[in-house]
BATIVEX-423713 format. One record per residue (C-alpha): residue in one letter; y, z, x. Coordinates in steps of 0.5 Angstrom, whole numbers, padded with zeros to 4 digits, always signed. Each point is the difference from the previous one (the first is absolute). Example, Ala and Ser with C-alpha at 12.3 -4.5 7.8 and 13.67 -1.06 7.14 Angstrom:
A-0009+0016+0025S+0007-0002+0002
This chain:
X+0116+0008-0194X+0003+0007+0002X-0005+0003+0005X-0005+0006-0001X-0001+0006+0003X-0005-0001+0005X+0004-0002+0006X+0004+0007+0000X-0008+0003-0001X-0001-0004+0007X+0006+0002+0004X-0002+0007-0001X-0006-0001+0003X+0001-0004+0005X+0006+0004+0003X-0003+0006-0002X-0007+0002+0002X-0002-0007+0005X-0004-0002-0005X-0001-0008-0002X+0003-0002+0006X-0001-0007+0002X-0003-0002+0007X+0004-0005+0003X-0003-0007-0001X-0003+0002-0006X+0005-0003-0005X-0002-0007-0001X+0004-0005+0004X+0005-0004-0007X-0003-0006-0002X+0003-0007+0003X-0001-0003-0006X+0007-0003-0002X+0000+0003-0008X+0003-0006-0004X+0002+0000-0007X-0006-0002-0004X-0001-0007-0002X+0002-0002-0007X-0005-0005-0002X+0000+0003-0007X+0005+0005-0005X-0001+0006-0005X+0004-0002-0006X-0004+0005-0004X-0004+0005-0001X-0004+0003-0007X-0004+0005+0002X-0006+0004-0005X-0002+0006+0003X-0005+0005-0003X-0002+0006+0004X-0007+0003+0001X+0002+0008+0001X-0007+0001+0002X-0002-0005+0005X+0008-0001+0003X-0001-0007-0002X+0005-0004-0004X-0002-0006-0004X+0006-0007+0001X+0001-0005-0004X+0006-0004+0004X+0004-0007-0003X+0004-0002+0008X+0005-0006-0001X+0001-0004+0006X+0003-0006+0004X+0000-0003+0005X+0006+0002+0005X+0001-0008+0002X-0006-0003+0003X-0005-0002-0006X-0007+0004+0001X-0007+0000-0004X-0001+0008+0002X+0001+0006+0000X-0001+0006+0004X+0001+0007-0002X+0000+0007+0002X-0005+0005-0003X-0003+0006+0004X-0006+0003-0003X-0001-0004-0006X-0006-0002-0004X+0002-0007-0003X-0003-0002-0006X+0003-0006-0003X+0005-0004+0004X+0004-0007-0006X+0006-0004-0001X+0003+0001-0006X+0002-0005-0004X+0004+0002-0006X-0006+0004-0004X-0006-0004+0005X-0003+0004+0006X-0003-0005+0005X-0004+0004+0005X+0002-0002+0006X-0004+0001+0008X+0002+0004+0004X-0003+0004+0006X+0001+0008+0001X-0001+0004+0006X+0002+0007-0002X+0008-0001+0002X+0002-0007-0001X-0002-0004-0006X+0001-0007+0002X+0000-0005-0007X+0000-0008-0001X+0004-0002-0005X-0002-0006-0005X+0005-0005+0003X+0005+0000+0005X+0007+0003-0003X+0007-0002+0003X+0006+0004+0003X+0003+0004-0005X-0006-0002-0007X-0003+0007-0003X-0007+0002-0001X-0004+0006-0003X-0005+0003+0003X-0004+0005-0004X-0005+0005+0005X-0004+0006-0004X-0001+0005+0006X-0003+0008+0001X+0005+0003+0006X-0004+0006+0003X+0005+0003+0004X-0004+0006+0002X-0006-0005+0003X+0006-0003+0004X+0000+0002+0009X+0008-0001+0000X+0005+0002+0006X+0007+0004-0001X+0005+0002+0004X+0005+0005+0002X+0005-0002-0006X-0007-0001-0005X-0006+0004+0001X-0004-0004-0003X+0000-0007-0003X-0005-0001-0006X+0005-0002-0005X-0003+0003-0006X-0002+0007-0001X-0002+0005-0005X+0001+0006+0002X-0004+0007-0003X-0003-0006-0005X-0006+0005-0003X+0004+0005+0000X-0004+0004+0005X+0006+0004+0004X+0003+0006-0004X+0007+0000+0000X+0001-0008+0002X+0002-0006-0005X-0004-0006-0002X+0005-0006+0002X+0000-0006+0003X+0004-0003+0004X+0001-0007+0005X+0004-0001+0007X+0000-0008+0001X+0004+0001+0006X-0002-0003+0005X-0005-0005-0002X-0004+0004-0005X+0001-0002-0007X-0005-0005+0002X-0005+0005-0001X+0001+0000-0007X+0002-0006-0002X+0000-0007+0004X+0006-0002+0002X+0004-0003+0005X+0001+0006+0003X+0006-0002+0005X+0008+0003-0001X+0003-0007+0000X-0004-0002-0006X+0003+0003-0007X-0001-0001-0007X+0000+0004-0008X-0005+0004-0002X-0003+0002-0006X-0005+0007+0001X-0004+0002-0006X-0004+0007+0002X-0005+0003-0005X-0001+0007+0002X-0001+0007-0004X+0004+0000-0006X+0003+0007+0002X+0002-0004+0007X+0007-0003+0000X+0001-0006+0005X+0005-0003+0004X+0001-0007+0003X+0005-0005+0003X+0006-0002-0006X-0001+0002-0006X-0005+0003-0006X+0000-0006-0005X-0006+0003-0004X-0004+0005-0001X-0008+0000-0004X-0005+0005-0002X-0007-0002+0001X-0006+0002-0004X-0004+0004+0006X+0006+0005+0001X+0004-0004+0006X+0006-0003-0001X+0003-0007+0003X+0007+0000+0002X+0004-0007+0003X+0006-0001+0004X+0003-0006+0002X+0004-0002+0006X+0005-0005-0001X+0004+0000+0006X-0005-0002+0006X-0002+0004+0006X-0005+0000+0006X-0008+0004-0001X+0000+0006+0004X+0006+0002-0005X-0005-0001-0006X-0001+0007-0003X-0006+0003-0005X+0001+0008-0001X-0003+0003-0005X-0002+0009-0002X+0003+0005-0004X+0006+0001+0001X+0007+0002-0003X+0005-0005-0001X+0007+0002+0001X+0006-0006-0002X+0006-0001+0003X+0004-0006+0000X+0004-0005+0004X+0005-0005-0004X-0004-0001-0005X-0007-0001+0004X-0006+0005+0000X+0000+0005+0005X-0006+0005+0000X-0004+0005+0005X-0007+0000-0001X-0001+0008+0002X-0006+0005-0001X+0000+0004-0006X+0003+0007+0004X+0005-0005+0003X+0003-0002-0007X+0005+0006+0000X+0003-0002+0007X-0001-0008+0000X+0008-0001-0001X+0002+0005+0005X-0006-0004+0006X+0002-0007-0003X+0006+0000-0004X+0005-0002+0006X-0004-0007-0002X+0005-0002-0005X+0006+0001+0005X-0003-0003+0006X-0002-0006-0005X+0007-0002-0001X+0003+0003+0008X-0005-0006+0003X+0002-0005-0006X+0008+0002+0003X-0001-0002+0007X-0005-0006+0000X+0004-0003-0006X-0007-0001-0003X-0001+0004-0007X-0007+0003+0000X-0005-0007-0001X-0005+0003-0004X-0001+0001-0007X-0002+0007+0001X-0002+0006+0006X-0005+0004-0001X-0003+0006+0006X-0006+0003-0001X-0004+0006+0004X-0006-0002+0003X-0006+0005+0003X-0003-0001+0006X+0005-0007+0001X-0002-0003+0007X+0008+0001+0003X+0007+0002-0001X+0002-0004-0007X+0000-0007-0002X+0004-0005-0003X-0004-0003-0004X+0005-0006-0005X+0003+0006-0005X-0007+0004+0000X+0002+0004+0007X-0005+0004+0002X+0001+0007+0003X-0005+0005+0003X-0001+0007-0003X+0005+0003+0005X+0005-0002-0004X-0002+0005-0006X+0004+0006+0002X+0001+0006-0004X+0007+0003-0003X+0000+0006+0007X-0002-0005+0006X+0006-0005-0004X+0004+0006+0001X+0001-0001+0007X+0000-0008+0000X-0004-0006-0003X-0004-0002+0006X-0002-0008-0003X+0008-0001-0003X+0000-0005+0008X-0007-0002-0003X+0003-0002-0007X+0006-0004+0004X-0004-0004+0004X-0006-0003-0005X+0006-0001-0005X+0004-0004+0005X-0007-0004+0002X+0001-0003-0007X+0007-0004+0003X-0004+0000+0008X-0008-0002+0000X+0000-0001-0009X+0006-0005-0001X+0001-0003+0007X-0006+0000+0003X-0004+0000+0009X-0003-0006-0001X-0005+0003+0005X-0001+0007+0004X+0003-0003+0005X+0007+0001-0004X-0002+0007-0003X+0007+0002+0003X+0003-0004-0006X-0004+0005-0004X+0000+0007+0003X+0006+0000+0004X+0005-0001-0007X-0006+0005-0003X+0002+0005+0006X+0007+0000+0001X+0001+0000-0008X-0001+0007+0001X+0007+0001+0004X+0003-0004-0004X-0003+0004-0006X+0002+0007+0003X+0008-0002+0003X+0001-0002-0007X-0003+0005-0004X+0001+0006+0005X+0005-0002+0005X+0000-0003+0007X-0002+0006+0004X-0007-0001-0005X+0000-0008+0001X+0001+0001+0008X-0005+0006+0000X-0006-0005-0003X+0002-0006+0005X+0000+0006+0007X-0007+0003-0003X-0002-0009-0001X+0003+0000+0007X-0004+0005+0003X-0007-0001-0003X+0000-0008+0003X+0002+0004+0007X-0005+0004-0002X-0005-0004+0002X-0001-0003+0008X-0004-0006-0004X+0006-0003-0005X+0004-0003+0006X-0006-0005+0002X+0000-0002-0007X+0005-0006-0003X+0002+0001-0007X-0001-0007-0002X-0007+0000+0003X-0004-0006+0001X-0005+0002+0004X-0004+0006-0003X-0008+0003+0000X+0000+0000-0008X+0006+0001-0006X-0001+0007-0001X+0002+0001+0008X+0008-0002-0003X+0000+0006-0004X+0003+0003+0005X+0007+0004+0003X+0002-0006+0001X+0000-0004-0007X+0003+0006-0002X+0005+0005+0004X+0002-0005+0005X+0001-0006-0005X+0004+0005-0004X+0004+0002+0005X+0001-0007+0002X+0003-0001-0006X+0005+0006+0000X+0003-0003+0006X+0001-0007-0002X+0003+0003-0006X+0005+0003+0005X+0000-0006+0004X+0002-0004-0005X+0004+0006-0005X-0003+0001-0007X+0004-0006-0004X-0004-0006+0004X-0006+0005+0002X-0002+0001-0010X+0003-0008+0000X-0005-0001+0005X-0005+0003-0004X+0002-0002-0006X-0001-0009+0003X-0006+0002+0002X-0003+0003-0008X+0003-0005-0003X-0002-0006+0005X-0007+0001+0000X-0002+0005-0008X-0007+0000-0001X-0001-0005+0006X-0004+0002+0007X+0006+0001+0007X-0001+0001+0007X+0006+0004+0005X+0003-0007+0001X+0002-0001-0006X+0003+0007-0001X+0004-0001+0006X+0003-0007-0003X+0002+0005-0007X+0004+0004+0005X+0002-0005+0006X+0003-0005-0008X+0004+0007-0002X+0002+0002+0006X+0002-0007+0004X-0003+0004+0006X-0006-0002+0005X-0005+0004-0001X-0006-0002+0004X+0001+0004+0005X+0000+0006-0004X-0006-0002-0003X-0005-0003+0006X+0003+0007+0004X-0002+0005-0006X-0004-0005-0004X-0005-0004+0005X+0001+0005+0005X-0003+0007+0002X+0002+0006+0002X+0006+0002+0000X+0007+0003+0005X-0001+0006+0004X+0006+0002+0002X+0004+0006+0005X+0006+0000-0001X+0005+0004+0007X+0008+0001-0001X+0005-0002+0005X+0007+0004+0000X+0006-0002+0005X+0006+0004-0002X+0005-0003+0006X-0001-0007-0004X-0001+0002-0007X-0007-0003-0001X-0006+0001-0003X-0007-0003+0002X-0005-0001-0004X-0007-0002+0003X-0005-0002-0004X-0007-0003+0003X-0006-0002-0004X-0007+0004+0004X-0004-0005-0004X-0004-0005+0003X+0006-0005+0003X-0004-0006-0003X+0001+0004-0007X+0008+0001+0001X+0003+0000-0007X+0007-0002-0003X+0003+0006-0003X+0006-0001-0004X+0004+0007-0001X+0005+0005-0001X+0004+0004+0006X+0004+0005-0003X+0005+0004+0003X+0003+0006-0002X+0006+0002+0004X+0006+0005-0003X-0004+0001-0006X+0000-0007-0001X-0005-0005+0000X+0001-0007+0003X-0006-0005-0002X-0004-0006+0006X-0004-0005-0003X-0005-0002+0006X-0006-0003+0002X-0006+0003+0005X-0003-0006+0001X-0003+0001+0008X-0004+0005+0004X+0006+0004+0002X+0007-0001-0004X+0007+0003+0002X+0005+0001-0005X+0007+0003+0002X+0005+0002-0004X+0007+0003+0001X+0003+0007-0002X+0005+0004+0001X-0003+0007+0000X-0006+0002+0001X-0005-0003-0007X-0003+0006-0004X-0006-0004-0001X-0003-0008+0001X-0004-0001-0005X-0006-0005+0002X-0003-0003-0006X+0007+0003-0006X-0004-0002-0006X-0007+0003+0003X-0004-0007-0002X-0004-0002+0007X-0008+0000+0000X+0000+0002+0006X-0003+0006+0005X+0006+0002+0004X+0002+0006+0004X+0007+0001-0001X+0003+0004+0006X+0007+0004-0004X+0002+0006+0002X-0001+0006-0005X+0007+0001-0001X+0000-0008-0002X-0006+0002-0005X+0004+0005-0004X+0005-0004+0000X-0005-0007-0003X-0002+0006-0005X+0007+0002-0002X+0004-0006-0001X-0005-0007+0001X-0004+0004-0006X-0005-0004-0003X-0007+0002-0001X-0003-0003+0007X+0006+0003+0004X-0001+0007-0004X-0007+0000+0003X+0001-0002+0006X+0004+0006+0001X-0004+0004-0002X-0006-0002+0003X+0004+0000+0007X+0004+0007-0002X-0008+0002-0001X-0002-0001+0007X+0005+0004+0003X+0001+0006-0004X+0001+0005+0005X+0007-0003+0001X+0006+0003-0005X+0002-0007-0002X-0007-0002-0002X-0001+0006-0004X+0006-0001-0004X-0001-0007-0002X-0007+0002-0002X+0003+0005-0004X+0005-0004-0003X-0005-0005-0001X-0004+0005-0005X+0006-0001-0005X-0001-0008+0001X+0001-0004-0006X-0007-0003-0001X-0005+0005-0002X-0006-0004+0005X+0005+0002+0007X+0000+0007-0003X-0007+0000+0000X-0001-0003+0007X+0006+0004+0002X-0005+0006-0002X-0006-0002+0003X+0003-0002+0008X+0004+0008-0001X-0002+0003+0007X-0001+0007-0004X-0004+0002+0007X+0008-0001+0003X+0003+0008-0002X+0007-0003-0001X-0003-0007-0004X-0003+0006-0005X+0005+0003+0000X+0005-0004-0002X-0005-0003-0005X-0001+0006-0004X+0005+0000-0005X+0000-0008-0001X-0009+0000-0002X+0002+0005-0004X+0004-0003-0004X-0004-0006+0001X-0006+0003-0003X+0003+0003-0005X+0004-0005-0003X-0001-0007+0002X+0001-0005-0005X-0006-0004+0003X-0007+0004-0001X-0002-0003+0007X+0005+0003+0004X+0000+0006-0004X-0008+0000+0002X+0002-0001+0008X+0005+0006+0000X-0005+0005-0002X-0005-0003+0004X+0005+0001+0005X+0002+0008-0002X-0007+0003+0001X+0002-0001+0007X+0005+0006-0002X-0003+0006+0001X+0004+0002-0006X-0003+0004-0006X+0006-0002-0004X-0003-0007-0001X-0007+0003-0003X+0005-0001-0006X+0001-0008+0001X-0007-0001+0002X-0003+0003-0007X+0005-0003-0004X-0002-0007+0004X-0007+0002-0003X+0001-0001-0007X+0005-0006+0001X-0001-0006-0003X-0001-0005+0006X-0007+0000+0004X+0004-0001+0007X+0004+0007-0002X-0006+0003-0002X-0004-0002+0005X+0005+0002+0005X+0002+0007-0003X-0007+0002+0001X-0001-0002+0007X+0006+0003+0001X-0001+0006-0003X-0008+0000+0003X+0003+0000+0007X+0005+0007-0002X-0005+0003-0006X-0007-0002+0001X-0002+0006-0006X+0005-0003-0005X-0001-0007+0002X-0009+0002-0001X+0002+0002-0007X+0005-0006-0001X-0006-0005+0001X-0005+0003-0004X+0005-0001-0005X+0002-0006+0001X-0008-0003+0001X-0001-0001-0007X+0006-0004-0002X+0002-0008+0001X+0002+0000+0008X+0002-0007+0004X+0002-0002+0007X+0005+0006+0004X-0004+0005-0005X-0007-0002+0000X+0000+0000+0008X+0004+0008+0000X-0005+0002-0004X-0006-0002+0003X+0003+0001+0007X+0001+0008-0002X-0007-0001-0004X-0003-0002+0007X+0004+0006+0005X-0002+0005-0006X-0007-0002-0002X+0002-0001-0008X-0006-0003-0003X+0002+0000-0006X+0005-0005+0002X-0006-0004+0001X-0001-0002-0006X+0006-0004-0003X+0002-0002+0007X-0007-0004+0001X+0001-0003-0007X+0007-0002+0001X-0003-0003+0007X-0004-0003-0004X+0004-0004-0005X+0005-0002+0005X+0001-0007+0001X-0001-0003+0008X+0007+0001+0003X+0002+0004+0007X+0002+0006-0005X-0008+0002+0000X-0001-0003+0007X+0005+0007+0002X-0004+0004-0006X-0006-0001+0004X+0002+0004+0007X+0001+0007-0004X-0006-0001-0006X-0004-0001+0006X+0003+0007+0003X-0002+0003-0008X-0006-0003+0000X-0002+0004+0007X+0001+0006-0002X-0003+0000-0007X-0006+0004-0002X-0003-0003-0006X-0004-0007+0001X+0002-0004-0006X+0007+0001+0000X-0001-0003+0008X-0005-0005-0002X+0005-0003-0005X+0005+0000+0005X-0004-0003+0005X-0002-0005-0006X+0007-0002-0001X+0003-0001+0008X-0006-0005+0001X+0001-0003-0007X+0007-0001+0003X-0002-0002+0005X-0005-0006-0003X+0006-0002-0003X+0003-0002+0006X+0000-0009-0001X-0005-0001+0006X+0005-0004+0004X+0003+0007+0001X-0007+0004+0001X+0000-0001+0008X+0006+0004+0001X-0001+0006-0004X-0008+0001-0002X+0002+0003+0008X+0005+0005-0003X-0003+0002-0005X-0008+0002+0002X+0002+0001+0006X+0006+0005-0001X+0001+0002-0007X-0008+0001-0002X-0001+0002+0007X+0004+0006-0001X-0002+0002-0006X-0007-0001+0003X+0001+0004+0007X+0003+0005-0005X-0007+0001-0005X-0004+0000+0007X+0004+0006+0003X-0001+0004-0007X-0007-0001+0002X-0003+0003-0007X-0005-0004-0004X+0005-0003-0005X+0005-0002+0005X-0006-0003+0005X-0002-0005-0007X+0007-0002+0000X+0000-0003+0008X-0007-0004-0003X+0004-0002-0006X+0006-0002+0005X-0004-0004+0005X-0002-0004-0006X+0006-0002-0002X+0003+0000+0007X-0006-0006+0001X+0002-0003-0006X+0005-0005+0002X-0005-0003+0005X-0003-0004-0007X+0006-0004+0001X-0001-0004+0006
């Protein structure tokens, strides 16, 4: 699973207004209840599934056939979970004989007697006739999963306007328990057989494969797909909709997107790397893809990021990106990645419980270096890992959490920081530690060893200790079974008279926490560098070395690989050294964001100059956004270098920066550049040329906007015009900026929408076009899962709607007056749901 966006939206608003800040004490104390895999008294072998849907009450009618054994010891029960269910029949089947069986039932665990007492290892067949009422069901989310009903039907009368019928499930974590009984924990797998009866119009899709398709009498159709190949239930996946299917294919194997009809003609060009990373992830696992097909399909309203459902993934309606925002970059292609290589890590091997979901998620989390140093090169895959890096540091909580974790307050809490950016980082060092050859053989032992079973981390350090012939329990009960993780300053010694160098390496930490820490000390002497392997292993380390001259450079970490905090005390002739000739990506930025600091000094200045013609397009862009242009001799010397940034980049992301950067320049001759950015294919170029020329022609950004109001806009663009529309009163803009407002999936993007709607809002004259406005922000913030509503109803009643409110209020007139009421009953909405 690849996490959403309302992390994001939460950082925002906790760090940005005050809002949903959390009392200390408040949160709960984690449980002390040891989390133990679950007992295995009975196994899935198979599960045959007839599903059949009630659009009108959001019901779905089953017929299930489960196949069983005992695991060893021999039973005369069965106990299975199914959440919100009404049980109609519960038999043994015995070839074509049903025999009612007794069982009790209380909303949630269905507890059967079967006939006899069955053996370890002999197989029986229940068959439960069953309605799931999803909606009726009072679930729990999490950050990573808003909600947790399992089904959902989504517009399923028709009702909403310029929104699809669909239906879609999310079995993880242990929710495919509310629309067909199971035994719904990871360790346990089996086939499947799906049969969905849906509109004839609908197409469906399911795990495996499309065995037969039949026409019923009544209009609908009944659509079957098998499973061959045994996997656990919260993979189990029934989707179904109008959609547009697009054919690819890998080695023969199907490979399919699943996209809304207006999506059709970009649908390659958001998942047509699917193929090529399909046959990346087969090279460096030595496992050739296990599926007999993979399918991705779009989801409305989808409760998280995405989902690997066993050759069905599931993505949220953020992937539909059109041809212009493509322009600047496919946003989900790190998305894509990450639930393909589940289907390796989580789908074919997979956490025998949630305590061991880093053996899912970290693998998920870090195929995306793998996928961006393969595909766009190293400085690509080491910028994914620092981002990685720095979103776990990000989080003051993370270091109090273990990543194989025993102890926790609910399984949704480890879908966290933690089982993902640290865990992916983790195994980025462990791939330098051990180098690549030993680290993808490693991976390779623990596939092969345990396809289409349940593991736990031990079992992933015996792959890499039998490939490696090393030890490593120390490295996994530091990084695996400990938390936290080094802090680290780092002081240089230099004595000329003895020709050595001293470096002096102490862990701030906790000193009951010290880490072993096995790196790289390069030193670059003469033009040469001269690698040390060496360990940190106490709370203060001094290693000293030898020179004949004085070292350009000692560089602490050469391969820029440590999960750590550090404060690294080189000088700033060392840093434009370290950018110059250590060179990768991390010591590029490093260089830079030091050089940043420092920019009323000559050196600083230059190498941030140097650094606007770097290679990679993500350190121009950085390089762009930390330029001191306040600094005369900084905008000076800038000038010629942004210009031609602005003008012609190859990468649109840059070009947008540098023009924002422009409008710094109090320089009619840029009027050409930023009117032409206008009407550039890229919503970043667009959008920034209008700010830029906002700021240097507010007439011709005013006739600008009025031509662009009416026309598709997304993202960069959508957020120009409705901030020029709001300094300059435009409300004829506000027709099409509430629409696309309101078609808007819920993602930060529209949460950084709201603060200038909102300014158009207040100045806007005519009650309706304000009253949708105001409809639209409250219904977005309705759609915010309710786990999340604490810390933004604050923000948004109490700063967006109280703006527009005071606003309408200093008008003063009867209209504006009607509005405050209209506001204020909004604004006391959010008090119905607590």
């Amino acid at each position: 699973m690849k996490k959403g966006i309302i992390g994001s939206l939460l950082m925002t608003i906790l760090f940005t207004t005050g809002y949903g800040q959390v009392n200390d004490g408040e949160e709960a104390a984690v449980s002390k209840i040891y989390r133990e895999t679950s007992t295995r008294i009975n196994d899935l072998v198979h599960t045959k599934l007839d599903a059949r849907f009630d659009f009108e009450k959001a019901w779905m009618y089953g017929k299930v056939w489960i196949t069983l054994k005992p695991h060893f010891y021999s039973t005369d029960s069965l106990a299975l979970d199914a959440k919100g269910m009404d049980i109609k029949s519960v038999a043994l089947v015995t070839g074509k004989t049903n025999s009612p069986l007794k069982y009790t039932y209380d909303g949630y665990t269905l507890r059967i007697t079967l006939n006899k007492t069955y053996k370890g290892g002999e197989t029986y067949t229940v068959y439960i006739d069953y309605t799931a009422k999803p909606n009726d069901l009072t679930v729990k989310g999490s950050a990573a999963i808003t909600d947790a009903k399992g089904l959902y039907f989504i517009n399923p009368k028709g009702e909403e306007k310029n929104k699809p019928t669909q239906i879609w499930t999310q079995g993880e974590t242990e929710a495919t328990s509310v629309w067909c009984p199971t035994i719904d924990r990871t360790e346990q797998k089996c086939t499947e057989e799906i049969a969905m009866t849906v509109p004839a119009k609908f197409v469906t899709l399911s795990n495996g494969k499309l065995v037969s398709q039949k026409k019923n009498a009544d209009g609908t159709r009944t659509d079957s797909w098998k499973m061959d190949l045994p996997h656990s239930p919260y993979l189990f996946f029934m989707g179904a909709g109008d959609f547009a299917v697009i054919k690819d294919s890998y080695k023969g194997k199907e490979v399919s997107y699943y996209v809304e009809k207006e999506y059709a003609p970009v649908a390659r060009r958001i998942f047509g790397n699917t193929p090529e990373m399909m046959a990346f992830f087969s090279k460096i696992t030595g496992v050739d893809y296990p599926w007999v097909k993979y399918s991705q399909i779009v989801g409305r309203d989808y409760v998280s990021g995405a989902m690997e459902n066993t050759t069905a993934t599931l993505h949220q309606e953020s992937a539909q990106q059109d041809a212009r925002e493509l322009v600047d970059q496919n946003i989900w292609e790190d998305v894509i990645a990450h639930e393909l290589f589940h289907h390796w890590f989580g789908d074919y091997v997979t956490a025998e419980s949630w305590s061991n979901l880093t053996l899912n998620e970290s693998f998920a989390d870090y195929s995306e270096t793998l996928w961006n140093e393969f595909k766009y090169g190293k400085d690509a895959g080491a910028a994914v890992n620092y981002a990685g890096m720095k979103g776990y540091l990000s989080n003051p909580e993370n270091a109090e959490k273990h990543l194989a974790r025993f102890y926790y307050n609910d399984k949704e809490d480890m879908f966290d920081g933690v089982s993902y950016q640290k865990g992916g980082r983790i195994l980025n060092m462990l791939r330098n530690n051990l180098g690549d050859s030993a680290f993808f053989k490693g991976l390779n032992n623990y596939l092969t060893t345990n396809k289409f079973k349940a593991a736990e981390v031990h079992q992933l350090r015996l792959a890499f200790e039998e490939v490696s012939g090393r030890d490593l329990n120390w490295f996994f009960n530091q990084w695996y079974f400990g938390m936290g993780h080094p802090k680290l300053t780092i002081n240089y010694v230099y004595d000329d008279a003895a020709h050595i160098a001293k470096v002096i390496v102490a862990q701030t930490q906790d000193s009951s926490n010290l880490f072993k820490l096995p790196i790289a000390i390069d030193i670059y002497e003469n033009g040469k560098k001269t690698r040390h392997n060496v360990t940190i292993s106490n709370q203060i380390d001094t290693f000293s070395f030898t020179y004949q001259k004085r070292p350009d450079l000692i560089n602490v970490d050469g391969d820029k690989v440590l999960l750590c905090e550090k404060e690294d005390n080189k000088k700033l002739e060392q840093y434009v050294y370290q950018y110059k000739h250590a060179g990768n990506y991390v010591d590029r930025r490093e260089a830079i964001e030091f050089s940043a600091k420092n920019q009323g000094n000559a050196l600083a200045q230059d190498l941030m100059i140097q650094a606007l013609d770097d290679s990679y397009h993500g350190l121009r862009k950085l390089t762009l956004e930390k330029l001191d242009l306040k600094n005369k001799a900084v905008k000076t010397a800038a000038e010629k270098k942004i210009s031609d940034l602005a003008a012609k980049d190859p990468k649109r992301t840059v070009r947008a920066s540098a023009i924002e950067s422009l409008s710094n320049y109090d320089n009619k001759n840029y009027l050409p550049v930023f009117l032409a950015g206008i009407k550039d294919s890229s919503y970043s170029v667009a959008g920034a040329s209008l700010e830029a020329l906002a700021a240097m022609d507010n007439d011709a950004a005013i006739t600008a906007t009025k031509q662009l109001a009416g026309k598709p806009a997304k993202g960069p663009l959508l957020s120009a015009i409705t901030s020029v529309a709001a300094k300059n009163g435009i409300e004829e803009a506000l027709d099409p900026i509430n629409s696309t407002f309101g078609q808007m999936p819920l993602s930060q993007t529209k949460f950084e929408m709201l603060q200038p709607l909102s300014q158009l809002l207040a100045k806007a004259k005519d009650p309706v076009r304000v009253k949708t406005g105001i409809d639209q922000i409250v219904e977005f913030r309705e759609s915010i899962p309710a786990n999340y509503r604490a810390q933004t109803d604050g923000y948004i009643n109490n700063m967006i709607l109280q703006g527009i409110q005071n606003a309408k209020q200093k008008e003063n007139t009867a209209a504006s007056l009607e509005l405050v009421e209209y506001i204020k009953a909004k604004r006391a909405g959010d008090k119905k749901g607590f």
